[in-house]
C-alpha positions in Angstrom: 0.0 0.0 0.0 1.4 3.2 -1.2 2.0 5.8 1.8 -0.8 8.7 2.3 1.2 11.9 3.2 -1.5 14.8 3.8 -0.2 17.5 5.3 -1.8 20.0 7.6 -5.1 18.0 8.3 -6.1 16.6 11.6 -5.8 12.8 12.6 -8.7 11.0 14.3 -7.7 7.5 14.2 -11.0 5.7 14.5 -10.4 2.4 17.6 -6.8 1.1 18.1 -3.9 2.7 18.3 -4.2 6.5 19.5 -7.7 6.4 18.8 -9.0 10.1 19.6 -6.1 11.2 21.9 -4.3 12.2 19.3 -7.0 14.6 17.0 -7.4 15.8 20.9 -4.0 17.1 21.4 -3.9 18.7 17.8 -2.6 15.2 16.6 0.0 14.7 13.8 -1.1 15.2 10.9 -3.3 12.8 9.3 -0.3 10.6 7.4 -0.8 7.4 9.3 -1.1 4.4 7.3 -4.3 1.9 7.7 -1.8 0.1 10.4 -1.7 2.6 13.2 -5.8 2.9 12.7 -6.4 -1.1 13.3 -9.3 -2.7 14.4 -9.6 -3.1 18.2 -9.1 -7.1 19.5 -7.3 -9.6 18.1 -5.1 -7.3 16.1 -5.5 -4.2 18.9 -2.8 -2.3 20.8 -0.9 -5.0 23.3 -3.2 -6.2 26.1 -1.4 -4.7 28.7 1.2 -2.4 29.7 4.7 -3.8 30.0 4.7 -5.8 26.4 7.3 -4.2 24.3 6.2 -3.3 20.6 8.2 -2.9 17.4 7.5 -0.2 15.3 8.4 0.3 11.8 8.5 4.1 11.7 8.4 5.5 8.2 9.6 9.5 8.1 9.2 11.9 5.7 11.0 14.9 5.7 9.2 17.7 5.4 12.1 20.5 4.3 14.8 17.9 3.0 16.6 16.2 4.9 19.7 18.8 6.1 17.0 20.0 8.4 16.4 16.8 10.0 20.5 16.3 10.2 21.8 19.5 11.4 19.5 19.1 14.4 19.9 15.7 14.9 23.7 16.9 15.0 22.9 19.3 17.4 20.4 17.3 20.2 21.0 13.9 19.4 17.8 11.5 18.7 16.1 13.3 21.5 14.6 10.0 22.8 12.5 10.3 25.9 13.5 7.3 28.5 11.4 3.8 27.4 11.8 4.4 23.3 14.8 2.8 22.3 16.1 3.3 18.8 16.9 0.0 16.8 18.2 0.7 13.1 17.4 3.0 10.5 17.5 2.9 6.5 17.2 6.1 4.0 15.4 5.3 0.6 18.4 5.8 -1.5 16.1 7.8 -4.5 18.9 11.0 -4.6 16.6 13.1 -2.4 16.7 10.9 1.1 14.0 12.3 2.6 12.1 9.4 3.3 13.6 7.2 6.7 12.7 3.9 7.6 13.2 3.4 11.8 12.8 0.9 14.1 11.8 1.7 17.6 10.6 0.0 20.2 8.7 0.6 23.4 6.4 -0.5 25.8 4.4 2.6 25.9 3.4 4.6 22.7 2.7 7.5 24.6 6.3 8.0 24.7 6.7 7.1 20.7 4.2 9.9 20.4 6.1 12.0 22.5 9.4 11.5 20.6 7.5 12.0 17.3 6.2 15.3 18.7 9.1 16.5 18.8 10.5 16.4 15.8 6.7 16.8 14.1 8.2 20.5 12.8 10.6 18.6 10.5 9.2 15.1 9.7 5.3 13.2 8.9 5.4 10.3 10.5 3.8 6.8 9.3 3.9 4.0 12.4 2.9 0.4 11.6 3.6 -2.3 14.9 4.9 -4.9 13.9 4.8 -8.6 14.8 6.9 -11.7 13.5 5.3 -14.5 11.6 5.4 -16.7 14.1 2.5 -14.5 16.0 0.4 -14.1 12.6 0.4 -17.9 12.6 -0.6 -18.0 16.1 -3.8 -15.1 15.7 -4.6 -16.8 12.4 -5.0 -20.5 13.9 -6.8 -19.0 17.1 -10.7 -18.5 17.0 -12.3 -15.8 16.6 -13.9 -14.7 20.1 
């Protein structure tokens, strides 16, 4: 699925991840992919607090990317305690202005945090992820 970058509009994810809290507090703008907006249940945010997630953050930035360097050069990843950075990739089309992150954390409060402040210079697209072992596991489990 291609990625939906609209800027400037409001996000109001409806159920899962985020859902409302974000459109509340101004939101990022609404460039999430289907994945951040999943259903509630079986394929819903982690049942409780504690489990670790791994997100798949897709950036785009918004000015180029010499923005996005020069302060990252400045204040580091600027990583509030709980998100830990795992590796990163830039699309290698001449522009690099597209980033493709993976983060972790047991709390997306704090992802959302981290992605606040950098929303000046970057859209953000989050999809949590989960290995093939666990898409095996929901798939074979029934529907309750």
């Amino acid at each position: 699925m291609a990625a939906m970058w609209r800027r400037g509009s409001r996000c109001a994810p409806h159920g899962g991840f985020g859902a409302g809290r974000l459109a509340d507090r101004g939101g990022w703008p609404c460039n999430v992919l289907p994945s951040v907006t999943r259903p509630q249940g079986r394929l819903g945010a982690p049942a409780r607090k504690g489990t670790r997630v791994l997100y798949m953050v897709v950036e785009r930035f918004v000015a180029g990317p010499e923005p996005v360097y020069a302060r990252a050069e400045a204040q580091g990843r600027m990583l509030p305690d709980g998100v830990r950075y795992v590796d990163s990739w830039i699309a290698d089309d001449g522009r690099y202005d597209t980033c493709f992150q993976l983060m972790d954390t047991e709390d997306a409060d704090l992802l959302q945090a981290w992605m606040d402040r950098w929303s000046d210079l970057i859209e953000f697209a989050v999809h949590p992820l989960i290995d093939s072992a666990e898409v095996k596991r929901r798939l074979a489990a029934p529907e309750s």
